[in-house]
PDB file of N, CA, C and O in Angstrom:
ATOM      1  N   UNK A   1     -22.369 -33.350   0.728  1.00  0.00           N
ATOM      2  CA  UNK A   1     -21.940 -32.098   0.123  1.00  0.00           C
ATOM      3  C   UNK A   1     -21.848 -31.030   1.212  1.00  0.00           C
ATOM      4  O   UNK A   1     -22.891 -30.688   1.770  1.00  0.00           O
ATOM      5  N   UNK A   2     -20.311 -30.301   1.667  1.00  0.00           N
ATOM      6  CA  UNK A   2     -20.521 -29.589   2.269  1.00  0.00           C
ATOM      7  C   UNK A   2     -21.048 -27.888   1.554  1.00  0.00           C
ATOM      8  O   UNK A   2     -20.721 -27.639   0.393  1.00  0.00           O
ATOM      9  N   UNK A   3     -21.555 -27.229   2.069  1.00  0.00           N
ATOM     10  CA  UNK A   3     -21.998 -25.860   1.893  1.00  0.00           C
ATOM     11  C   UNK A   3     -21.269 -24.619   2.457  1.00  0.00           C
ATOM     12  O   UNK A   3     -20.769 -25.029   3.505  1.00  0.00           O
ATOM     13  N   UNK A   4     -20.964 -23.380   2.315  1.00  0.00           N
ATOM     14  CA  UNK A   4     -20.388 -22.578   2.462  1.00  0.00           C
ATOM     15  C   UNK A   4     -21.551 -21.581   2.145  1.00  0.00           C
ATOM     16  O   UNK A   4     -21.754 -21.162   1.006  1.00  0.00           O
ATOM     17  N   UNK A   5     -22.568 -21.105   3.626  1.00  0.00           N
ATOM     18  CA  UNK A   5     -23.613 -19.888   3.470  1.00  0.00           C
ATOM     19  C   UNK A   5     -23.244 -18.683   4.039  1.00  0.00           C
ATOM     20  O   UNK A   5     -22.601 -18.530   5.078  1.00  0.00           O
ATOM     21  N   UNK A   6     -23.714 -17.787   3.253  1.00  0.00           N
ATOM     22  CA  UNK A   6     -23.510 -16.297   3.692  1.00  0.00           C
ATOM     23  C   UNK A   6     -25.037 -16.076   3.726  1.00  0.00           C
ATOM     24  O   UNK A   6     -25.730 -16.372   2.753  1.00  0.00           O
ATOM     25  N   UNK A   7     -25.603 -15.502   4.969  1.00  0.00           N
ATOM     26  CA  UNK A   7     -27.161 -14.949   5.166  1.00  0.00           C
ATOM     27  C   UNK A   7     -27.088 -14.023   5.649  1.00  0.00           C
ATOM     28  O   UNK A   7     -26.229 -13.653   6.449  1.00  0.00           O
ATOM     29  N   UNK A   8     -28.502 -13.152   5.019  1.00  0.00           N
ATOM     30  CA  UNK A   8     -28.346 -11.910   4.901  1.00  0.00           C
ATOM     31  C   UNK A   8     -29.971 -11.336   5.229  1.00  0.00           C
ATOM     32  O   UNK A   8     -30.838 -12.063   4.746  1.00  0.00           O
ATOM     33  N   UNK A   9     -30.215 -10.743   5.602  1.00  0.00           N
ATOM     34  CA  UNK A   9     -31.706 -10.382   6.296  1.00  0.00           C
ATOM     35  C   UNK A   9     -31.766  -8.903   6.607  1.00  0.00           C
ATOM     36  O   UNK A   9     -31.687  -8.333   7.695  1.00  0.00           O
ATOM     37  N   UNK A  10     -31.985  -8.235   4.913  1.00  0.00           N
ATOM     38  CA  UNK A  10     -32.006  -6.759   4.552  1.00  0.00           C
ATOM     39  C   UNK A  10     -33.012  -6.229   3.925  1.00  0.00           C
ATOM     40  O   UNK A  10     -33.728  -6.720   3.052  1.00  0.00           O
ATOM     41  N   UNK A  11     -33.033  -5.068   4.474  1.00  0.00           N
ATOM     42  CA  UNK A  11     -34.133  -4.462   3.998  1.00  0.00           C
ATOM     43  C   UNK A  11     -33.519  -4.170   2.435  1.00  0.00           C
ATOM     44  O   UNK A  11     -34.318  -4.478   1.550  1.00  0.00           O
ATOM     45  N   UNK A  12     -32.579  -3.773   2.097  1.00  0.00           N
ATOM     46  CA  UNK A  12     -32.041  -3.434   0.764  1.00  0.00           C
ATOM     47  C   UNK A  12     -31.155  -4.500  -0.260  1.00  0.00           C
ATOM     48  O   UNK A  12     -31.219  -5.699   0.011  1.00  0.00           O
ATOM     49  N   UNK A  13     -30.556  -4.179  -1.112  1.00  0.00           N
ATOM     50  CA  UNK A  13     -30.216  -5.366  -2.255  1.00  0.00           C
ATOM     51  C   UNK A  13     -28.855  -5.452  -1.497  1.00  0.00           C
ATOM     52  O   UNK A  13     -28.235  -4.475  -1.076  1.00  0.00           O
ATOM     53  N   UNK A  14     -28.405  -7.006  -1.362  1.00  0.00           N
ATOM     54  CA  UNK A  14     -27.443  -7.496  -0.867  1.00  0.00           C
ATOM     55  C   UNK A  14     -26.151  -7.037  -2.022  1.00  0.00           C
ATOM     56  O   UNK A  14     -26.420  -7.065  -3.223  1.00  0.00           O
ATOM     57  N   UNK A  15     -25.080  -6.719  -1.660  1.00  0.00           N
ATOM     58  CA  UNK A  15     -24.106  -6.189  -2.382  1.00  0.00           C
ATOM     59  C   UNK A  15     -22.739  -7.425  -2.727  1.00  0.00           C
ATOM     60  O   UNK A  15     -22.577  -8.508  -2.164  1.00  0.00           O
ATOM     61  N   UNK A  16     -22.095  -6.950  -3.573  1.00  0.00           N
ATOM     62  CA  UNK A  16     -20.662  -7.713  -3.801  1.00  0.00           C
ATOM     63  C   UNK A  16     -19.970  -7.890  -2.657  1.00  0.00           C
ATOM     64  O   UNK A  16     -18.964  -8.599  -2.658  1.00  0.00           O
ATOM     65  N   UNK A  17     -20.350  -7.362  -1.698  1.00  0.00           N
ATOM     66  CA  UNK A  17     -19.124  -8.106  -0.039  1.00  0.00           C
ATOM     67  C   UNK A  17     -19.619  -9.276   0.315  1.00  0.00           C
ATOM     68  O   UNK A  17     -18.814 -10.154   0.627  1.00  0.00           O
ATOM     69  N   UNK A  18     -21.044  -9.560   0.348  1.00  0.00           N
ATOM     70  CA  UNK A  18     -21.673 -10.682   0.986  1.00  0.00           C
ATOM     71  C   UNK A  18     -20.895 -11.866  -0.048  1.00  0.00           C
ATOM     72  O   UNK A  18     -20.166 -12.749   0.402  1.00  0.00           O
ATOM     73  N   UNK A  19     -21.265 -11.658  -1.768  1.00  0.00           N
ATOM     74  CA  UNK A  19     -20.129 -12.891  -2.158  1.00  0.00           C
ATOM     75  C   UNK A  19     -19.121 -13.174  -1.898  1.00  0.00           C
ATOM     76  O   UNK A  19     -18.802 -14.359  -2.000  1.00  0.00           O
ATOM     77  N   UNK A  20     -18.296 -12.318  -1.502  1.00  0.00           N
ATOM     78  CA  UNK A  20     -16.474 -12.112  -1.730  1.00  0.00           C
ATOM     79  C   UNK A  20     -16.504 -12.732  -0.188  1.00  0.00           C
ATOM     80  O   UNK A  20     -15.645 -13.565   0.102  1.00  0.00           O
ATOM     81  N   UNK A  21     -17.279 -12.415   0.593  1.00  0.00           N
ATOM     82  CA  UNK A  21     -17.161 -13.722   2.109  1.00  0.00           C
ATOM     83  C   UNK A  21     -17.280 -14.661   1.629  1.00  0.00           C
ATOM     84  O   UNK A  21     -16.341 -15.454   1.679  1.00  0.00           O
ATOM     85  N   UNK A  22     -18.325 -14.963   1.033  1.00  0.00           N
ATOM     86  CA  UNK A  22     -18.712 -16.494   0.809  1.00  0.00           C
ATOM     87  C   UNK A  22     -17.732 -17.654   0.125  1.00  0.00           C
ATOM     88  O   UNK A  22     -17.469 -18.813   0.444  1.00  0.00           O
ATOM     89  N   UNK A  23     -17.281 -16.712  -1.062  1.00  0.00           N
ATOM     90  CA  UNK A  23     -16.115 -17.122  -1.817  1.00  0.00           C
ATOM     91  C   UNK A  23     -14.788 -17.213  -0.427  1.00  0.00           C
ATOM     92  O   UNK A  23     -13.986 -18.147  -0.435  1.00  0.00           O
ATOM     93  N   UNK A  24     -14.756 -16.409   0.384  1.00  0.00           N
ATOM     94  CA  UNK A  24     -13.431 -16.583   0.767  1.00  0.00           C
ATOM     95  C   UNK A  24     -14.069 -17.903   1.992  1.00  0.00           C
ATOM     96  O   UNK A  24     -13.378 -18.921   2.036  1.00  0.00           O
ATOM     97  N   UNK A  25     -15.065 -17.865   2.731  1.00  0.00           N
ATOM     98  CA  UNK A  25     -15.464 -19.008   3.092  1.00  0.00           C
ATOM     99  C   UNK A  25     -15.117 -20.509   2.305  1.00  0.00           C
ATOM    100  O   UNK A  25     -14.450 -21.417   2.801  1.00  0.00           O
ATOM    101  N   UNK A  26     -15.602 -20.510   1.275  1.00  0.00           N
ATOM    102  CA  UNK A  26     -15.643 -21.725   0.728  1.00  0.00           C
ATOM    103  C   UNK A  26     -14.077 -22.287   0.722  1.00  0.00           C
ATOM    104  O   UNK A  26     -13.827 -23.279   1.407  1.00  0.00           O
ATOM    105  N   UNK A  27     -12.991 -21.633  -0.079  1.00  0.00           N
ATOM    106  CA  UNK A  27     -11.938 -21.798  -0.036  1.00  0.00           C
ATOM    107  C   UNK A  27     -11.042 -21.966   1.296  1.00  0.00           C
ATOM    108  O   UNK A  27     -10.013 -22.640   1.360  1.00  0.00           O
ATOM    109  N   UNK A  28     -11.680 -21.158   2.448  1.00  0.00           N
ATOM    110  CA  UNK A  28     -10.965 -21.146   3.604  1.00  0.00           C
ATOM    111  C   UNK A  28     -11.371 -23.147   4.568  1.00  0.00           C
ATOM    112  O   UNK A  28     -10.553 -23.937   5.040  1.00  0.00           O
ATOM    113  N   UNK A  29     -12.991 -23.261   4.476  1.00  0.00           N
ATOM    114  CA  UNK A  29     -13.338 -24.260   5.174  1.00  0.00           C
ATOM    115  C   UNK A  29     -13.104 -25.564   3.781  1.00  0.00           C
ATOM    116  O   UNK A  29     -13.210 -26.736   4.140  1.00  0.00           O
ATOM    117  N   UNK A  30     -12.793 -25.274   2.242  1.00  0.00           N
ATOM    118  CA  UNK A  30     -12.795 -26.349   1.897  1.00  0.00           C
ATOM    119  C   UNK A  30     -14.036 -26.925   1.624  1.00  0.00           C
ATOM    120  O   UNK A  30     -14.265 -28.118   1.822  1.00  0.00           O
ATOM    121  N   UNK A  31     -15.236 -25.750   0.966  1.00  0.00           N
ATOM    122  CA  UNK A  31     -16.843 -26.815   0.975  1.00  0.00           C
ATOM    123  C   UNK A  31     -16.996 -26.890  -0.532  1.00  0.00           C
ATOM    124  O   UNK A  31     -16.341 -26.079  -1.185  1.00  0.00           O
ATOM    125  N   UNK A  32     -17.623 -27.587  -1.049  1.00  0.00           N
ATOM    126  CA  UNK A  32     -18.252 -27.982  -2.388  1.00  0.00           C
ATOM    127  C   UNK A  32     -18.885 -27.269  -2.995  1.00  0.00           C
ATOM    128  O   UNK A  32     -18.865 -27.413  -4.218  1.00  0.00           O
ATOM    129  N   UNK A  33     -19.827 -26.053  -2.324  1.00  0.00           N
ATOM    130  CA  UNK A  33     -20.313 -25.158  -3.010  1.00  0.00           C
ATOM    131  C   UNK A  33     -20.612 -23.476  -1.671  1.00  0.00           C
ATOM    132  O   UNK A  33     -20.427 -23.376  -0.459  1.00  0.00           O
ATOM    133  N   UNK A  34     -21.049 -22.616  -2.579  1.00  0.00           N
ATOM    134  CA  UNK A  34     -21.229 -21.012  -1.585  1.00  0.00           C
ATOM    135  C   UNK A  34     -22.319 -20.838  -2.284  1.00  0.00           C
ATOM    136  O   UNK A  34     -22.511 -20.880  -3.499  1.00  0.00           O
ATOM    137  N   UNK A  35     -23.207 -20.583  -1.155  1.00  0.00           N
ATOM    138  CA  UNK A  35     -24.003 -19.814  -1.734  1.00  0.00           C
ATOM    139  C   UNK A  35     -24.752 -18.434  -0.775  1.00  0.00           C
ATOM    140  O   UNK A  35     -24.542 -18.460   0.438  1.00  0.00           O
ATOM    141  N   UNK A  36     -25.497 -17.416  -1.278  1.00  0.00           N
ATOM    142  CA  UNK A  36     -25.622 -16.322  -0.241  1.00  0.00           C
ATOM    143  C   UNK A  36     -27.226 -16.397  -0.589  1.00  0.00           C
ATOM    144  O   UNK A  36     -27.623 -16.469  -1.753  1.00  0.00           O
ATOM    145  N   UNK A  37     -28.204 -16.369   0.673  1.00  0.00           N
ATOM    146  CA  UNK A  37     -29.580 -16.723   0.860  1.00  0.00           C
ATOM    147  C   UNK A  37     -29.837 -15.282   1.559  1.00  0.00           C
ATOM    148  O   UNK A  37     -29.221 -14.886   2.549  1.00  0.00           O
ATOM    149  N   UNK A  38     -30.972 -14.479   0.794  1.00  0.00           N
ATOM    150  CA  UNK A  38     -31.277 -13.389   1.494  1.00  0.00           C
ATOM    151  C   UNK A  38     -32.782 -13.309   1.617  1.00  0.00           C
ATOM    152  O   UNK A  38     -33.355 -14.087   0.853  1.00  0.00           O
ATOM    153  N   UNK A  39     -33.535 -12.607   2.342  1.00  0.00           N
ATOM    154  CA  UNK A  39     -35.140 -12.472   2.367  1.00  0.00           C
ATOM    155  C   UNK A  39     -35.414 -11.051   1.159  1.00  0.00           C
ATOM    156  O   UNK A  39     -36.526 -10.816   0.688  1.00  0.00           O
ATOM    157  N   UNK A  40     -34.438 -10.416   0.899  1.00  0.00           N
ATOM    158  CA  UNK A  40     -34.479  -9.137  -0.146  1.00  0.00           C
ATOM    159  C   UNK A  40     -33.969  -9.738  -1.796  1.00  0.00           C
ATOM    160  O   UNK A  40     -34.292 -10.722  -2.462  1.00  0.00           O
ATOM    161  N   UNK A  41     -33.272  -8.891  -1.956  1.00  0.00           N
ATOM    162  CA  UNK A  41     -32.693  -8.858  -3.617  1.00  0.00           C
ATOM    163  C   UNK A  41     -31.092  -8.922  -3.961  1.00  0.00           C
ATOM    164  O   UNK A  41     -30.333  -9.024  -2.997  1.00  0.00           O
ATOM    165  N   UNK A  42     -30.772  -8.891  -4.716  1.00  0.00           N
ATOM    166  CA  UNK A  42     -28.943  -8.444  -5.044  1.00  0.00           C
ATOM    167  C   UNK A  42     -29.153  -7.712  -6.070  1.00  0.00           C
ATOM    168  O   UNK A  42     -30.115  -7.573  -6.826  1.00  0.00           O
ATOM    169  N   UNK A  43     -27.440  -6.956  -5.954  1.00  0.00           N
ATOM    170  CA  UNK A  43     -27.478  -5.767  -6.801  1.00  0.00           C
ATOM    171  C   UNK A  43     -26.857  -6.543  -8.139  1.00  0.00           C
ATOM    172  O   UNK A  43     -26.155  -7.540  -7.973  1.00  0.00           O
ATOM    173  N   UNK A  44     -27.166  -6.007  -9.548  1.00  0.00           N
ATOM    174  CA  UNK A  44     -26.187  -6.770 -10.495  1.00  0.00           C
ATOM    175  C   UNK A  44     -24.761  -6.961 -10.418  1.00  0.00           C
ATOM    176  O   UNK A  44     -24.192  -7.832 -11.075  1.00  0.00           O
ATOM    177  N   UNK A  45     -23.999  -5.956  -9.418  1.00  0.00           N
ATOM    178  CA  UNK A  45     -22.854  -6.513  -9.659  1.00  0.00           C
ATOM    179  C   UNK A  45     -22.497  -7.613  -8.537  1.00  0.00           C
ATOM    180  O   UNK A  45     -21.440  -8.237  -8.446  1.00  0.00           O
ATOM    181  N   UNK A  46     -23.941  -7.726  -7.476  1.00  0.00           N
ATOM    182  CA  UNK A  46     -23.553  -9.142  -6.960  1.00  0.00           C
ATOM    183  C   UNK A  46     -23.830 -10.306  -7.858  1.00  0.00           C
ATOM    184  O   UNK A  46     -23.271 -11.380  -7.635  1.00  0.00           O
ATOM    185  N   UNK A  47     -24.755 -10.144  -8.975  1.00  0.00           N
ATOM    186  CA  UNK A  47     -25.113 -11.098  -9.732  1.00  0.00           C
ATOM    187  C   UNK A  47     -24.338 -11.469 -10.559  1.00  0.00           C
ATOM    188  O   UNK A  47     -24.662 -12.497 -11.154  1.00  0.00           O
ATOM    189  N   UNK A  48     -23.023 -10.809 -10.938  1.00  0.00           N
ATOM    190  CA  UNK A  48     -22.368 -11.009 -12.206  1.00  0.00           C
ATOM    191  C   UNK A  48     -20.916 -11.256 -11.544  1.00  0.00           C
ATOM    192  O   UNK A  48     -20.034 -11.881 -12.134  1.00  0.00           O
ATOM    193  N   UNK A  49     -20.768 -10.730 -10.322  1.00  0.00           N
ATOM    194  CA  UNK A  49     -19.403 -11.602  -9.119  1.00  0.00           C
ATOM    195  C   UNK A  49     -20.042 -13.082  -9.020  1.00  0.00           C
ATOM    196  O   UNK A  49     -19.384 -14.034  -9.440  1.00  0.00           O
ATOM    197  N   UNK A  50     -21.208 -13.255  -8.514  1.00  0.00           N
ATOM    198  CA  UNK A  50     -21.490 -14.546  -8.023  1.00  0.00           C
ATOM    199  C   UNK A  50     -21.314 -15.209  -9.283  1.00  0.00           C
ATOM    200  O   UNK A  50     -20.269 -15.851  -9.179  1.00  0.00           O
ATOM    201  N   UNK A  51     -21.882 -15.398 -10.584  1.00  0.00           N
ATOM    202  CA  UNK A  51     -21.959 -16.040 -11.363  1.00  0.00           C
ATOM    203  C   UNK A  51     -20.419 -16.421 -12.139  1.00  0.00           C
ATOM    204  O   UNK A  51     -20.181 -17.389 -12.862  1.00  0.00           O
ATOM    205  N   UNK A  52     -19.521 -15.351 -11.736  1.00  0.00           N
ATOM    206  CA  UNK A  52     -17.921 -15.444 -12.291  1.00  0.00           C
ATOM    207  C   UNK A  52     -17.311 -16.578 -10.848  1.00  0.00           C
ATOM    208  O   UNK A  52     -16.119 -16.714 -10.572  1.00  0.00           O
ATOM    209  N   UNK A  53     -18.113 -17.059 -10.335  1.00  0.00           N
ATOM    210  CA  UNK A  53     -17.323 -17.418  -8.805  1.00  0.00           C
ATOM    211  C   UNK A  53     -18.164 -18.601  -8.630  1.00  0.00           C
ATOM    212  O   UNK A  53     -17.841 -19.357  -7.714  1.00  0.00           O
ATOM    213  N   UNK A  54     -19.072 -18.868  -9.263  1.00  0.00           N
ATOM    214  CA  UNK A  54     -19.729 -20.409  -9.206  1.00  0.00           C
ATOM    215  C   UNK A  54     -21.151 -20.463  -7.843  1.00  0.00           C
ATOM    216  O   UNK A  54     -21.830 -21.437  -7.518  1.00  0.00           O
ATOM    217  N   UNK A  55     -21.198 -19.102  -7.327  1.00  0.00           N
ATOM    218  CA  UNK A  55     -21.807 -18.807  -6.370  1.00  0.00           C
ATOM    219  C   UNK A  55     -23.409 -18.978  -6.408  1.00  0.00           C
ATOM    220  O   UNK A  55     -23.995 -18.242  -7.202  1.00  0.00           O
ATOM    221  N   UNK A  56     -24.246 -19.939  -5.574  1.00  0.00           N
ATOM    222  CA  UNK A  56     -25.554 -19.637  -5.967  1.00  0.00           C
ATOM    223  C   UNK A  56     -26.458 -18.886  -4.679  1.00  0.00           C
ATOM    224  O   UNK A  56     -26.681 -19.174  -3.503  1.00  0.00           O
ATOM    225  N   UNK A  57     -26.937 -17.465  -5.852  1.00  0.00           N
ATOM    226  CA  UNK A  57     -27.750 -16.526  -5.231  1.00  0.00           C
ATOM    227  C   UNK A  57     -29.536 -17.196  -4.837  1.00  0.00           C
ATOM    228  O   UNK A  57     -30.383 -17.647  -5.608  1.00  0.00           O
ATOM    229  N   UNK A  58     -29.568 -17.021  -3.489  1.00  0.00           N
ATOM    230  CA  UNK A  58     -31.265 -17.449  -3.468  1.00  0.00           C
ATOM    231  C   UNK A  58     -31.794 -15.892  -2.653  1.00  0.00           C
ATOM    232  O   UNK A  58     -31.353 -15.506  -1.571  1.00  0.00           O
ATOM    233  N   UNK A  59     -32.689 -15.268  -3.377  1.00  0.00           N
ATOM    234  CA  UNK A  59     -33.416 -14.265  -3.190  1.00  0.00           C
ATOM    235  C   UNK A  59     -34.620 -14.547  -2.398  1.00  0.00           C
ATOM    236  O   UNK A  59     -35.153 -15.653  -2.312  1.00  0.00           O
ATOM    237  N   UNK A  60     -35.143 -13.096  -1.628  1.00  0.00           N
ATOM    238  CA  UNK A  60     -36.537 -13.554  -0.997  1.00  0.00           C
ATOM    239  C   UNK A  60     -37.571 -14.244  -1.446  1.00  0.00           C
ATOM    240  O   UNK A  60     -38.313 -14.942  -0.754  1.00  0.00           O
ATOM    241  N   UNK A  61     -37.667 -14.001  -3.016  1.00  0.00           N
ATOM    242  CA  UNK A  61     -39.218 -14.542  -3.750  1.00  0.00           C
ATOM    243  C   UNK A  61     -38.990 -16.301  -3.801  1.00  0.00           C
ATOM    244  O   UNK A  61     -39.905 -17.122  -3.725  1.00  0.00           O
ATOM    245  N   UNK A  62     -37.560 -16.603  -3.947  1.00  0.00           N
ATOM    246  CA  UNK A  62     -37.094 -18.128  -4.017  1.00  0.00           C
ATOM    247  C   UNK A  62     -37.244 -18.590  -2.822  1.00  0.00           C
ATOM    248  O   UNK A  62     -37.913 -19.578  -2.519  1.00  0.00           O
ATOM    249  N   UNK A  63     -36.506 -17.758  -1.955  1.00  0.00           N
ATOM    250  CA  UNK A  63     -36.910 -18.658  -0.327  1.00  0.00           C
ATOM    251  C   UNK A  63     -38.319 -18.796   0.076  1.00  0.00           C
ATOM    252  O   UNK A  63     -38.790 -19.700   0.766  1.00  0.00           O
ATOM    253  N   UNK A  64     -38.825 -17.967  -0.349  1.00  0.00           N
ATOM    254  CA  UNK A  64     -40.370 -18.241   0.096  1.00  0.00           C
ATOM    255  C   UNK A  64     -40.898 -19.217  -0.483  1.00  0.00           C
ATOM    256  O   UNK A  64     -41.866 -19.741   0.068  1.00  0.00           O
ATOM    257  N   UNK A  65     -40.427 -19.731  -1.733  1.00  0.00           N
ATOM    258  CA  UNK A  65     -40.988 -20.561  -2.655  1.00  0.00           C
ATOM    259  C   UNK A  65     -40.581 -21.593  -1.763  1.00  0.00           C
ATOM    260  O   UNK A  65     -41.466 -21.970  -0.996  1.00  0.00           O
ATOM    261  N   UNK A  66     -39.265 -22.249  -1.644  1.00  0.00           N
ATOM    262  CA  UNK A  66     -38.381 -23.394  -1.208  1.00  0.00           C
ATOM    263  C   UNK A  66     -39.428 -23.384   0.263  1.00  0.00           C
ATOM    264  O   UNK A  66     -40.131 -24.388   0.370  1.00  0.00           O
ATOM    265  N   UNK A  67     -39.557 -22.387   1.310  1.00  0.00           N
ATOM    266  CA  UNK A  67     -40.500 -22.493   2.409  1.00  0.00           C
ATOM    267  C   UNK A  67     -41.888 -23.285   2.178  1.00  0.00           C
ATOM    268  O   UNK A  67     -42.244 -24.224   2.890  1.00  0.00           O
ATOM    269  N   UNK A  68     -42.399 -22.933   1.418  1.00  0.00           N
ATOM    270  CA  UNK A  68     -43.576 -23.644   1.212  1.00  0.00           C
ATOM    271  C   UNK A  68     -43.847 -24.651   0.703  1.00  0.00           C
ATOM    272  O   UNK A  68     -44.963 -25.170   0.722  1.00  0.00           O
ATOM    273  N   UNK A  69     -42.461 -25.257  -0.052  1.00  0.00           N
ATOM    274  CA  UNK A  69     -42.908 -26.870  -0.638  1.00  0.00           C
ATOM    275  C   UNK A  69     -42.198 -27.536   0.435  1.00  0.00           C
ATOM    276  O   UNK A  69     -41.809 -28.647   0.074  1.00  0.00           O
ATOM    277  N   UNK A  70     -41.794 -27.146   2.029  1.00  0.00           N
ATOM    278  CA  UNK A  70     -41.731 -28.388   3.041  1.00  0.00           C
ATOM    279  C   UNK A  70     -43.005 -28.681   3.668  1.00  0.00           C
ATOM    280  O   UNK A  70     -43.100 -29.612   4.469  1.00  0.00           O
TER     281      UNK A  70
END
């Protein structure tokens, strides 16, 4: 499965541009899925672009989670 990531390492809530790369990533390289991985939050209208676009959001509290079960 290829991947299509947008990362993001903000002090504030990641916005609707970080999807609209990712989305244009995916389509440009041709990958199976996009998703945008941040150490912060997203704003709802990144949450409600990503979710119209198949996009999966991983937030700081998730990455930390996913960190600790390797």
């Amino acid at each position: 499965m290829r991947v299509a990531v947008q990362v993001k390492f903000w002090t504030s809530a990641v916005g609707n541009h970080a999807v609209q790369e990712v989305v244009a990533a995916k389509a440009l390289y041709k990958t199976d899925a996009a998703w945008v991985v941040t150490n912060s939050t997203f704003t709802e209208q990144a949450i409600v672009l990503a979710k119209a676009n198949g996009v999966r959001l991983i937030e700081g509290n998730e990455l930390k989670s996913m960190a600790k079960k390797k």
